[in-house]
Chimera marker file (.cmm) of the C-alpha trace (Angstrom):
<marker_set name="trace">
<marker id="1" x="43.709" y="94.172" z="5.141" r="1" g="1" b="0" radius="0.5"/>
<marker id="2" x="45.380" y="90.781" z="4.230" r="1" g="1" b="0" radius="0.5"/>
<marker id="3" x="43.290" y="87.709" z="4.835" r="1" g="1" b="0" radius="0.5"/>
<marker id="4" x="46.732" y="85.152" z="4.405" r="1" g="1" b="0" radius="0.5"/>
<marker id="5" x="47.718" y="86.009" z="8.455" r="1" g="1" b="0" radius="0.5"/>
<marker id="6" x="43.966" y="84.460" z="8.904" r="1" g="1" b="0" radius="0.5"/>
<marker id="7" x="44.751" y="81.510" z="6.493" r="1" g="1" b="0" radius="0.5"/>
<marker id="8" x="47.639" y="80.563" z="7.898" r="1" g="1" b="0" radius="0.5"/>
<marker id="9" x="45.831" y="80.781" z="11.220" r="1" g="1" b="0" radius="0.5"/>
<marker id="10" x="42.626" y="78.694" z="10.091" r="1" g="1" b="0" radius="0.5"/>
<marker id="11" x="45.447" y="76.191" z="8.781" r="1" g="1" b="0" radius="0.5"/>
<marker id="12" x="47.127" y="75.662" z="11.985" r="1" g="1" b="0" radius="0.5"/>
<marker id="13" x="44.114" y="75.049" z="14.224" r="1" g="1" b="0" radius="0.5"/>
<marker id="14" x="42.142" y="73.186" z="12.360" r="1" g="1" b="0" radius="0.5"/>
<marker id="15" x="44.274" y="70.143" z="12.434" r="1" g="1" b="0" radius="0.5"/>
<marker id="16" x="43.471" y="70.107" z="16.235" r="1" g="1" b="0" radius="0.5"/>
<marker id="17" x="39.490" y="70.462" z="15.943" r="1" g="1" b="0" radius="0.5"/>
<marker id="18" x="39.625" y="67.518" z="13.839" r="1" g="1" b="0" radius="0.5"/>
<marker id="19" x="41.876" y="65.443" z="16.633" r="1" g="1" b="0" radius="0.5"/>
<marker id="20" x="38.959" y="66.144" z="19.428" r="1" g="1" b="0" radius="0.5"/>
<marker id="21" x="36.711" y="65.329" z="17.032" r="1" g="1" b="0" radius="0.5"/>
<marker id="22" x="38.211" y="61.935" z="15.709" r="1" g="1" b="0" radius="0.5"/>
<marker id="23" x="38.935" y="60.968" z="19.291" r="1" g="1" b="0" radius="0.5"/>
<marker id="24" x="35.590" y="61.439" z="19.851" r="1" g="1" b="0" radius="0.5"/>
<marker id="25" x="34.450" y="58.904" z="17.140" r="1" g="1" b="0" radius="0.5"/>
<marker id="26" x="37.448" y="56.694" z="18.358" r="1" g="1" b="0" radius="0.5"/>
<marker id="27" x="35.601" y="56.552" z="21.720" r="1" g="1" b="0" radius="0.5"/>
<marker id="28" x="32.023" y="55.912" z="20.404" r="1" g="1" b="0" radius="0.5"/>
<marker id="29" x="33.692" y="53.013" z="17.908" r="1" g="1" b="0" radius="0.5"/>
<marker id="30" x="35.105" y="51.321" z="20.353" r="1" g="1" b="0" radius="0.5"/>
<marker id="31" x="32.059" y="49.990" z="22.194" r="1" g="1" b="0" radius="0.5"/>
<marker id="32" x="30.993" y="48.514" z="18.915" r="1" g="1" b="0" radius="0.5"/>
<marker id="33" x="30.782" y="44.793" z="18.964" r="1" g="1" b="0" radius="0.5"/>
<marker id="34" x="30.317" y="41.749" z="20.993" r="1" g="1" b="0" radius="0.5"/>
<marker id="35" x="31.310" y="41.499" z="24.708" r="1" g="1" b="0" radius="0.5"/>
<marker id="36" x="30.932" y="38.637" z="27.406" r="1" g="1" b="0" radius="0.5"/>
<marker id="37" x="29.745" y="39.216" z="30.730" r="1" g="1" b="0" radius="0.5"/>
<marker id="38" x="32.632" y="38.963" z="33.553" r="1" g="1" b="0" radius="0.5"/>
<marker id="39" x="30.730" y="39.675" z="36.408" r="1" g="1" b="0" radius="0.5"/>
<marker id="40" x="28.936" y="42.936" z="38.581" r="1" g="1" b="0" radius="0.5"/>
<marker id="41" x="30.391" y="43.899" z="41.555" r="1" g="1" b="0" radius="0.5"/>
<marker id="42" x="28.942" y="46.591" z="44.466" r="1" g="1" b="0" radius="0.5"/>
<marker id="43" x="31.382" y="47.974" z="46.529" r="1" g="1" b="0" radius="0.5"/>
<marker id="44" x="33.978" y="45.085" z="45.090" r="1" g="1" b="0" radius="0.5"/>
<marker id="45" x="31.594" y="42.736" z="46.503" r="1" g="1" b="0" radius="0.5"/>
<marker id="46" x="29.881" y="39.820" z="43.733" r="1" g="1" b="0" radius="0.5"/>
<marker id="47" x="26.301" y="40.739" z="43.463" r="1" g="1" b="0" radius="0.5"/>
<marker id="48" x="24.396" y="38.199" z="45.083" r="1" g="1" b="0" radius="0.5"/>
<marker id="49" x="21.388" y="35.839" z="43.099" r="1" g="1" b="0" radius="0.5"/>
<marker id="50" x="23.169" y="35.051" z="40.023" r="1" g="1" b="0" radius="0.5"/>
<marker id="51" x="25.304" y="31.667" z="41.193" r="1" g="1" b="0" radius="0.5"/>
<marker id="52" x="29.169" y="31.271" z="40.641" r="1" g="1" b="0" radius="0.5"/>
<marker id="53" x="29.146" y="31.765" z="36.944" r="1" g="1" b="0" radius="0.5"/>
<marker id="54" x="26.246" y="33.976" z="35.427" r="1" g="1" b="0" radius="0.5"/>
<marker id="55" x="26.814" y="33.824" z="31.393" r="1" g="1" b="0" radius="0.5"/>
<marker id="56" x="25.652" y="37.141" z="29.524" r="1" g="1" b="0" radius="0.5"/>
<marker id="57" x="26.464" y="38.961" z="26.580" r="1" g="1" b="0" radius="0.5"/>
<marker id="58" x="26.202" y="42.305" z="25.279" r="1" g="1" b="0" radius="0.5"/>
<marker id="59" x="26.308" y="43.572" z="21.557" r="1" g="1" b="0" radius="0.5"/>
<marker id="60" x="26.694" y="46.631" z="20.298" r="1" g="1" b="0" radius="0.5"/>
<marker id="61" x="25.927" y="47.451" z="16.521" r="1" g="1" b="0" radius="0.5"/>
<marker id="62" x="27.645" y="49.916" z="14.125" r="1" g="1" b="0" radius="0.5"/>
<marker id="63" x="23.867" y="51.505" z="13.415" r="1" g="1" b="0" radius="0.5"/>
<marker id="64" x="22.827" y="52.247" z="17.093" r="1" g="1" b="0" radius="0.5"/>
<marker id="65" x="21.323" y="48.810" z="18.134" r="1" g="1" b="0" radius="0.5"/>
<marker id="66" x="21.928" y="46.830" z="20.972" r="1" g="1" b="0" radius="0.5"/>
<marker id="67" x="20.731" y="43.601" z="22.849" r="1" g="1" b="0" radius="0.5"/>
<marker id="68" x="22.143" y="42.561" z="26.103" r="1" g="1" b="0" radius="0.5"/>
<marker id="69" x="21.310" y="38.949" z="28.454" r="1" g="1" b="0" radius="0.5"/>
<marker id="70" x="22.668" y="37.783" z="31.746" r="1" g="1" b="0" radius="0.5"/>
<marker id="71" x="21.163" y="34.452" z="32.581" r="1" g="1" b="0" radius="0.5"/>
<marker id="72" x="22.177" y="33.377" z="36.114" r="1" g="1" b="0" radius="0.5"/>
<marker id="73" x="24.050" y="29.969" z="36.758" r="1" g="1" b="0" radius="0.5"/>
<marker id="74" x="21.057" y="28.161" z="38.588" r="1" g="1" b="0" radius="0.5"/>
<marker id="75" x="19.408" y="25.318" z="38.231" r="1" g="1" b="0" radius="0.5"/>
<marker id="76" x="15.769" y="25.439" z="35.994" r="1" g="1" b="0" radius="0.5"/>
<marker id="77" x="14.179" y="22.557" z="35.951" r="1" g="1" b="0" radius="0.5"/>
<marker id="78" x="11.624" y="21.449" z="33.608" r="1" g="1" b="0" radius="0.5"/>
<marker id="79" x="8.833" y="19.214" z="34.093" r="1" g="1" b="0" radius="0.5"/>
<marker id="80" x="6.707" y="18.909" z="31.293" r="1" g="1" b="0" radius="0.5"/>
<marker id="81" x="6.013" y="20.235" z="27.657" r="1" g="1" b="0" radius="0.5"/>
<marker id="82" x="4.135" y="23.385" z="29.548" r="1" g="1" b="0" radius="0.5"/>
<marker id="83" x="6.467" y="25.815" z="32.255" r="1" g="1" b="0" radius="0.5"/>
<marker id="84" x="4.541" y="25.813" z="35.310" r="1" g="1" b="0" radius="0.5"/>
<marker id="85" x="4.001" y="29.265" z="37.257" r="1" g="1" b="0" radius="0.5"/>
<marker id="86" x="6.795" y="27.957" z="39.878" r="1" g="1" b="0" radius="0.5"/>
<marker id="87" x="9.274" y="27.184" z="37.094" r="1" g="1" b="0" radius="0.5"/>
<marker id="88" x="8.257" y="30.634" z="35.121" r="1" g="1" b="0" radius="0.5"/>
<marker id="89" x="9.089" y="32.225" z="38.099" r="1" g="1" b="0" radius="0.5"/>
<marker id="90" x="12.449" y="30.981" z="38.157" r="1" g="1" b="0" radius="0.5"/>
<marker id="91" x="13.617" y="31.006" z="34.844" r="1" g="1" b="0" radius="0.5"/>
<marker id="92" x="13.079" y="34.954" z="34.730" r="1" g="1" b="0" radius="0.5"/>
<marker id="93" x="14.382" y="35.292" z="38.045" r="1" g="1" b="0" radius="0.5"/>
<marker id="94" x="18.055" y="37.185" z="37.993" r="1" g="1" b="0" radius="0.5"/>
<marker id="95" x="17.883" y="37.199" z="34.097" r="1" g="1" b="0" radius="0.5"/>
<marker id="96" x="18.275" y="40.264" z="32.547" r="1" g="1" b="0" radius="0.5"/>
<marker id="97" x="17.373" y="40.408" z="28.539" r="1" g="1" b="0" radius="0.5"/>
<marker id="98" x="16.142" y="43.452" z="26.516" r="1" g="1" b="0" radius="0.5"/>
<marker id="99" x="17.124" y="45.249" z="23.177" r="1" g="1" b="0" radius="0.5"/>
<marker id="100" x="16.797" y="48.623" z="21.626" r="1" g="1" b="0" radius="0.5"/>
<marker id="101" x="19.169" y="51.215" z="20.229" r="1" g="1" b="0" radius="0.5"/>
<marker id="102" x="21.803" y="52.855" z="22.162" r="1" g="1" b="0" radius="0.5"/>
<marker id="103" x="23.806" y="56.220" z="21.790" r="1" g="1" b="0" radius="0.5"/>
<marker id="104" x="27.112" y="57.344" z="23.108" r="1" g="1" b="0" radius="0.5"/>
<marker id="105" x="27.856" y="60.668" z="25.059" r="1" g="1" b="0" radius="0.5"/>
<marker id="106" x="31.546" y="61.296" z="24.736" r="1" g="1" b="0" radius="0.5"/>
<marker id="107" x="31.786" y="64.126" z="26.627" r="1" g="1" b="0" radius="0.5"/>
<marker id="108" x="29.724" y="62.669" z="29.573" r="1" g="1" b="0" radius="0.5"/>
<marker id="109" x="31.237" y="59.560" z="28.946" r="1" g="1" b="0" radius="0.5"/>
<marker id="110" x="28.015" y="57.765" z="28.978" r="1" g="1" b="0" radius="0.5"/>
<marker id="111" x="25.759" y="55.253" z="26.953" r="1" g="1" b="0" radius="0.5"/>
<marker id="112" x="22.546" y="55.283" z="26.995" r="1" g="1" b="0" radius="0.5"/>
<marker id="113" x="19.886" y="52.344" z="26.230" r="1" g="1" b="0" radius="0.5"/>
<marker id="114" x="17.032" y="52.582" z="24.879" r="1" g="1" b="0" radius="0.5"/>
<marker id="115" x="15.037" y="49.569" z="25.665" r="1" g="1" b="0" radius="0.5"/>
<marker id="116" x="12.322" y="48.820" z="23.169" r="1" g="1" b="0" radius="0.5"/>
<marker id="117" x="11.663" y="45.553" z="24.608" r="1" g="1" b="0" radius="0.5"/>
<marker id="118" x="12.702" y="43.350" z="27.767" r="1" g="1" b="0" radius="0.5"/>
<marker id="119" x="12.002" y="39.734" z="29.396" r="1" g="1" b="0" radius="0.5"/>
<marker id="120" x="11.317" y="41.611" z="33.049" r="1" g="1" b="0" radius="0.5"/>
<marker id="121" x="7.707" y="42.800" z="33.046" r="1" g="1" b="0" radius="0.5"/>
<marker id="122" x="6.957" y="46.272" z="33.440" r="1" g="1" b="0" radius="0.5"/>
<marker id="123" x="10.635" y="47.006" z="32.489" r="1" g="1" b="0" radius="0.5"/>
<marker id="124" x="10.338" y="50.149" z="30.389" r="1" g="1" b="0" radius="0.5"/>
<marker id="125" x="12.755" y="53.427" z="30.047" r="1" g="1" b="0" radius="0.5"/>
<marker id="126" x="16.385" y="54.208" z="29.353" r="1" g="1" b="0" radius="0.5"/>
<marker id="127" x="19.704" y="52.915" z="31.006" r="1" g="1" b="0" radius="0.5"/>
<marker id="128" x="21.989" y="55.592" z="31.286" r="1" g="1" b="0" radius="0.5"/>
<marker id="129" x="25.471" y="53.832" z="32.083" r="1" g="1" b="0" radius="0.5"/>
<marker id="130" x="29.158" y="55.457" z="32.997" r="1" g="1" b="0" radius="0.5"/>
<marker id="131" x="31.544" y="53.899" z="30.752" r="1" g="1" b="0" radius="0.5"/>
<marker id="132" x="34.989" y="52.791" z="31.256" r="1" g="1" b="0" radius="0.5"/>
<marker id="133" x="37.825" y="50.991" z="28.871" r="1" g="1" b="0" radius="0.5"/>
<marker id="134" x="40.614" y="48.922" z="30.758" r="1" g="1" b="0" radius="0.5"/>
<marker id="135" x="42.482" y="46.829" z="28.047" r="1" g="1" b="0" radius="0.5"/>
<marker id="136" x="39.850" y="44.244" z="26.799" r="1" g="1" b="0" radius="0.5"/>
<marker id="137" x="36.887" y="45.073" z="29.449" r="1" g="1" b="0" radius="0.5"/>
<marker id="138" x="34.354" y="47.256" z="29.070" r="1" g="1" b="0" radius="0.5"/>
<marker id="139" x="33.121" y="48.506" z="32.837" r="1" g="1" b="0" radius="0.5"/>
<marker id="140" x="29.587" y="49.896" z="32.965" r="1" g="1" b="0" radius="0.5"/>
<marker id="141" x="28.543" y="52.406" z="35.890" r="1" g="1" b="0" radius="0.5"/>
<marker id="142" x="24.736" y="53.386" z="36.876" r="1" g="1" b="0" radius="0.5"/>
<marker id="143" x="24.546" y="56.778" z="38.082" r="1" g="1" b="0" radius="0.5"/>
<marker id="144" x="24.883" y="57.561" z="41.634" r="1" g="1" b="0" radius="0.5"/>
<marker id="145" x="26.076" y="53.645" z="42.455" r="1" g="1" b="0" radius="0.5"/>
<marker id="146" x="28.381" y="52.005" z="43.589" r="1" g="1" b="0" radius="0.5"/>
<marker id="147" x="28.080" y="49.265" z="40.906" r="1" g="1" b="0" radius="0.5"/>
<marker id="148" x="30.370" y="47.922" z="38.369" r="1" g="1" b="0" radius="0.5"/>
<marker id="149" x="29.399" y="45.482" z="35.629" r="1" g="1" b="0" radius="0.5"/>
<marker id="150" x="31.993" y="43.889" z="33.471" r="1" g="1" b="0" radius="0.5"/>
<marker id="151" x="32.208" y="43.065" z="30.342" r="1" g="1" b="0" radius="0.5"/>
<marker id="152" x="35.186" y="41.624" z="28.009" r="1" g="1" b="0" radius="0.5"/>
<marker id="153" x="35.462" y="41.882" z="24.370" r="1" g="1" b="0" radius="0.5"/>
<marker id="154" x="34.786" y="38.167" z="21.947" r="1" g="1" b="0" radius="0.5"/>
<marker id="155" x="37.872" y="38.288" z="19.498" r="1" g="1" b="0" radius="0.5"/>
<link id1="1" id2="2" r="1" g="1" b="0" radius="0.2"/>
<link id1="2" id2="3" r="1" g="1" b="0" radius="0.2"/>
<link id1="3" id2="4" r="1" g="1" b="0" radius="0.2"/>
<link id1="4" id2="5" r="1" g="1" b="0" radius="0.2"/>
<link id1="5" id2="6" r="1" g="1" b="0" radius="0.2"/>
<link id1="6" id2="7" r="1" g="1" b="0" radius="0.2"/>
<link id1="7" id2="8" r="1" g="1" b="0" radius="0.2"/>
<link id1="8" id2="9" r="1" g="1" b="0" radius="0.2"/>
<link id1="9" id2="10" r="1" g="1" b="0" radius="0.2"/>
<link id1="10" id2="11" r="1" g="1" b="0" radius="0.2"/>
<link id1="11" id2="12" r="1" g="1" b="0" radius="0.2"/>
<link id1="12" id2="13" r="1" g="1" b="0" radius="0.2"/>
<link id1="13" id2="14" r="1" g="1" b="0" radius="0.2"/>
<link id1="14" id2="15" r="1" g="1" b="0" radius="0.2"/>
<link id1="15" id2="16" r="1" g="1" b="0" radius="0.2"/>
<link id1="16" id2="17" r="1" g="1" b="0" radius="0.2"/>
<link id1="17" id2="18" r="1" g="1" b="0" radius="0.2"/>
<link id1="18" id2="19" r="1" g="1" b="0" radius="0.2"/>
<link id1="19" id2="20" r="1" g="1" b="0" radius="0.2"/>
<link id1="20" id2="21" r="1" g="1" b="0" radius="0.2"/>
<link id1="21" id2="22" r="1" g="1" b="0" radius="0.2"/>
<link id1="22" id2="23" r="1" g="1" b="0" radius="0.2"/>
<link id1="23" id2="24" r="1" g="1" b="0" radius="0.2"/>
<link id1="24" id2="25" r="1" g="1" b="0" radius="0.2"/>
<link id1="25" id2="26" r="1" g="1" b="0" radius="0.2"/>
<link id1="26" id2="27" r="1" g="1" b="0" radius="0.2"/>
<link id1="27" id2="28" r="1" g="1" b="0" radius="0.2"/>
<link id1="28" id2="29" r="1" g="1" b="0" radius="0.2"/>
<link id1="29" id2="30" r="1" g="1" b="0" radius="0.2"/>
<link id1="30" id2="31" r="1" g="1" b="0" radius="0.2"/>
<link id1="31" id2="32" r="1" g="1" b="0" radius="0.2"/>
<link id1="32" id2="33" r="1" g="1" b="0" radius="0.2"/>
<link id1="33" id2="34" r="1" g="1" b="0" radius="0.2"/>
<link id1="34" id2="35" r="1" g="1" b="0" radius="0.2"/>
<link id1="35" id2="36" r="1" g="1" b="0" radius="0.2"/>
<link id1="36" id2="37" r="1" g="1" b="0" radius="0.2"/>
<link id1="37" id2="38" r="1" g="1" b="0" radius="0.2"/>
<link id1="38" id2="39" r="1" g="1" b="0" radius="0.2"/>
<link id1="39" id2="40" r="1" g="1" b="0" radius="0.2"/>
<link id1="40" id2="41" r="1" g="1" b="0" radius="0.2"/>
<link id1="41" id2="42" r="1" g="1" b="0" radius="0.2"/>
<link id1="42" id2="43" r="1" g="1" b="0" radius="0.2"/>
<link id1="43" id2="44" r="1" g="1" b="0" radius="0.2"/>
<link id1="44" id2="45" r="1" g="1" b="0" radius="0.2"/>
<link id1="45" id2="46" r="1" g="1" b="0" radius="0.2"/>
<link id1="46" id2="47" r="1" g="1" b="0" radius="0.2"/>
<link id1="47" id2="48" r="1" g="1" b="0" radius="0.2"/>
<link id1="48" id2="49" r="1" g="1" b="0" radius="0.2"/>
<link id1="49" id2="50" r="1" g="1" b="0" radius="0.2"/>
<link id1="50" id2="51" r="1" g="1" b="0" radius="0.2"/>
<link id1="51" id2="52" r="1" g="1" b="0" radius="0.2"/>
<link id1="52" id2="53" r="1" g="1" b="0" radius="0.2"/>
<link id1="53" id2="54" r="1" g="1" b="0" radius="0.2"/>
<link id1="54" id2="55" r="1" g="1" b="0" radius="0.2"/>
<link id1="55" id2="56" r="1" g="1" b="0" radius="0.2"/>
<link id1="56" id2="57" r="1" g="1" b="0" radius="0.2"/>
<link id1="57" id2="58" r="1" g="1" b="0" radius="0.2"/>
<link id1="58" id2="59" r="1" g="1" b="0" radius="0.2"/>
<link id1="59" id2="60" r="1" g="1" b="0" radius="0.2"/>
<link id1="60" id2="61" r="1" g="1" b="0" radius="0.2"/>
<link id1="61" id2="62" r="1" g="1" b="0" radius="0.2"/>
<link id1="62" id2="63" r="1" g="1" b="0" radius="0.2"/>
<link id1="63" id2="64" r="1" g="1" b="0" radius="0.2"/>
<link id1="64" id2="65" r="1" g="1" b="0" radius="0.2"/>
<link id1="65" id2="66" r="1" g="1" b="0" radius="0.2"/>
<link id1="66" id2="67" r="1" g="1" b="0" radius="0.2"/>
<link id1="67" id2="68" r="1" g="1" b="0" radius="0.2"/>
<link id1="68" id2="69" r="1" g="1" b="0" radius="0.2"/>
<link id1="69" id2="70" r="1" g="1" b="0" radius="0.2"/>
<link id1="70" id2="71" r="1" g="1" b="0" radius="0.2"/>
<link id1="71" id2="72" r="1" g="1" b="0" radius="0.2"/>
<link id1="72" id2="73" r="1" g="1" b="0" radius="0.2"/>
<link id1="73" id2="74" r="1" g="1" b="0" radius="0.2"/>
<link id1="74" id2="75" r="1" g="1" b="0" radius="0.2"/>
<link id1="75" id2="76" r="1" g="1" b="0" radius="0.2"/>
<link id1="76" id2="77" r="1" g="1" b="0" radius="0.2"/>
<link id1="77" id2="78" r="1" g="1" b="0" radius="0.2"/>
<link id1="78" id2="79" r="1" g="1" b="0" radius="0.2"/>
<link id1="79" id2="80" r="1" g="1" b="0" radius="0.2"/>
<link id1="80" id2="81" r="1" g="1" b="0" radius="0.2"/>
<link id1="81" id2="82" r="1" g="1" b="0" radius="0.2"/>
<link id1="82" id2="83" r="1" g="1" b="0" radius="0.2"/>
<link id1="83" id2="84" r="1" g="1" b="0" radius="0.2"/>
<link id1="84" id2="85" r="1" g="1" b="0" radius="0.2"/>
<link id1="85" id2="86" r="1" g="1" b="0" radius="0.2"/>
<link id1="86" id2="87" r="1" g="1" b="0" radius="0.2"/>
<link id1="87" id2="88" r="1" g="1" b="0" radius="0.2"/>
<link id1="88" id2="89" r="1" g="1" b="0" radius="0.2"/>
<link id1="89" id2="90" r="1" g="1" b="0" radius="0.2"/>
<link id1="90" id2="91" r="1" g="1" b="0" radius="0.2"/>
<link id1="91" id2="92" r="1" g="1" b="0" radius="0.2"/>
<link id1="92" id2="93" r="1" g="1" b="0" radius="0.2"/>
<link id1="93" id2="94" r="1" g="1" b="0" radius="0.2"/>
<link id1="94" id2="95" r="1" g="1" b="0" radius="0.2"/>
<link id1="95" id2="96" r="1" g="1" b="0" radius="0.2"/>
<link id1="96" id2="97" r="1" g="1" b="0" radius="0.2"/>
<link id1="97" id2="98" r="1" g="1" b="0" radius="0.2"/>
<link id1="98" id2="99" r="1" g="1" b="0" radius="0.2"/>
<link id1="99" id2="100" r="1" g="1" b="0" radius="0.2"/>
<link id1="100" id2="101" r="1" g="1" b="0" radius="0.2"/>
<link id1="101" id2="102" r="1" g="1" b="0" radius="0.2"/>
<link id1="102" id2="103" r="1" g="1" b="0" radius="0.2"/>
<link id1="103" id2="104" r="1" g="1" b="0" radius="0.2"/>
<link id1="104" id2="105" r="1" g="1" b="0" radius="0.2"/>
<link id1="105" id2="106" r="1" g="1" b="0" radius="0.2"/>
<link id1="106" id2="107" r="1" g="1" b="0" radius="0.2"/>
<link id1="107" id2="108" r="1" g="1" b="0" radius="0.2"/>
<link id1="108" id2="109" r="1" g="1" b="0" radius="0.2"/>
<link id1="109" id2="110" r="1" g="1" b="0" radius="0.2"/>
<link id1="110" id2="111" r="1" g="1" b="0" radius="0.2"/>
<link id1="111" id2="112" r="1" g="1" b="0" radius="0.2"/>
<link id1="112" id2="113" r="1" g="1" b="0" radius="0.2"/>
<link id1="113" id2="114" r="1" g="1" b="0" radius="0.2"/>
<link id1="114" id2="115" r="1" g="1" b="0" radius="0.2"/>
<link id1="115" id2="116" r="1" g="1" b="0" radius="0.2"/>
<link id1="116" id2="117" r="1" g="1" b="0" radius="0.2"/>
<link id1="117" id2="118" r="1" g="1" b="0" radius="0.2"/>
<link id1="118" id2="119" r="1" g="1" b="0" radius="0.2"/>
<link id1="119" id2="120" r="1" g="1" b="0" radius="0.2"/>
<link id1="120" id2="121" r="1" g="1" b="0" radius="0.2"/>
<link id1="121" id2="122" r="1" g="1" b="0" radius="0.2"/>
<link id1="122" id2="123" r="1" g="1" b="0" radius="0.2"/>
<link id1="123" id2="124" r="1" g="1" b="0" radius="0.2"/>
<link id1="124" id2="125" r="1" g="1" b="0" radius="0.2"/>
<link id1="125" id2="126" r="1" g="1" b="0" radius="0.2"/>
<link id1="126" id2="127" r="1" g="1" b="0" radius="0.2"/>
<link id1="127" id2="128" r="1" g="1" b="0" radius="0.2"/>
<link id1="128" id2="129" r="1" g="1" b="0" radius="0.2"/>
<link id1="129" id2="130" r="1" g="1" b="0" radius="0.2"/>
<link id1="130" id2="131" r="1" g="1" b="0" radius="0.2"/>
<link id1="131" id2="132" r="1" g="1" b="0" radius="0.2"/>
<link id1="132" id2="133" r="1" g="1" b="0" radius="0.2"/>
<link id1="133" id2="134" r="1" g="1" b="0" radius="0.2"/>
<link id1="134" id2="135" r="1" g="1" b="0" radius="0.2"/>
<link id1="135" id2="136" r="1" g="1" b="0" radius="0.2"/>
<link id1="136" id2="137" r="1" g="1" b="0" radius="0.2"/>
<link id1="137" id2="138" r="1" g="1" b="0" radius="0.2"/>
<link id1="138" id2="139" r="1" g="1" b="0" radius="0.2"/>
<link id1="139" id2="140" r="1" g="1" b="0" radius="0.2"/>
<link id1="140" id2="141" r="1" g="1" b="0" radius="0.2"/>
<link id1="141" id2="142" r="1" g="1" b="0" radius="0.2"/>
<link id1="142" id2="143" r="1" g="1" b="0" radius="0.2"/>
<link id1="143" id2="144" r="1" g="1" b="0" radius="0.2"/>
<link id1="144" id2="145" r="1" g="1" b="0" radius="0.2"/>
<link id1="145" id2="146" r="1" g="1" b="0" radius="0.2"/>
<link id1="146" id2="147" r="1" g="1" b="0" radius="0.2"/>
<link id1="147" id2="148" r="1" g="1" b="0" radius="0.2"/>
<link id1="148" id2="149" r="1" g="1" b="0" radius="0.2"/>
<link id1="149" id2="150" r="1" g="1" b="0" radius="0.2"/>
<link id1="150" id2="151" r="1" g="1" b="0" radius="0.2"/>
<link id1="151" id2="152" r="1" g="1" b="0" radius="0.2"/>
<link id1="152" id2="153" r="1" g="1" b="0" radius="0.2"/>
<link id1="153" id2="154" r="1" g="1" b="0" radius="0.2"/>
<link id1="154" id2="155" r="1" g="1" b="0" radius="0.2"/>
</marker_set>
């Protein structure tokens, strides 16, 4: 038996594996890099407690890291040299800030973090997310919600 009918089949798929699999990197690529926070919406509605314009960022490293903060657009007053408990209170209030490493499930179209560290106390565990590309925003999902938060790439 000839093996050239199964090199000349080998020859004509293969070119196809390696399309799923480059889209695949394509996808996990393309979060890489720095991205400014636009907003998070549930049910199209603002989410409440972060003012009118909440800054944030969220960076995502060619090696797997990550490090994300949201700091609310309120008002946090200082006193003195020391933060009182009142004014420690506030400043963490709303503000989101952690770091760790981060993977990307094509196929479930998810990214996962993996926080080593974070400003909220007793904040420990993963963050799976849904992800979504429209243009120039990246649109992160928690399971089972009905949130949206929105990020757009720094060129």
């Amino acid at each position: 038996m000839s093996l050239w009918p199964t090199m000349l089949l080998a020859a004509a798929v293969a070119p196809f594996g390696m399309g799923v699999a480059s889209a695949q990197d394509d996808a996990a690529k393309k979060i890489v890099g720095a991205w400014r926070y636009v907003g998070t919406t549930i049910d199209g509605v603002p989410r409440a407690g972060r003012g009118d314009s909440p800054k944030g960022l969220i960076y995502y490293g060619p090696h797997g890291e990550m490090s994300v903060q949201i700091a609310p657009d309120i008002e946090r007053p200082k006193a003195g040299a020391v933060m009182t408990p009142d004014e420690a209170k506030i400043a963490v209030s709303n503000y989101i800030a952690y770091f760790g490493t981060y993977t990307v499930d094509e196929k479930a179209g998810t990214v996962t973090h993996q926080r080593a560290a974070s400003v909220q106390p007793g904040d420990k565990g993963n963050f799976v997310r849904a992800y979504e590309f429209k243009g120039d925003q990246l649109v992160l999902r928690p399971p089972n919600s009905k949130q949206e938060i929105t990020w757009e790439r720094i060129k």
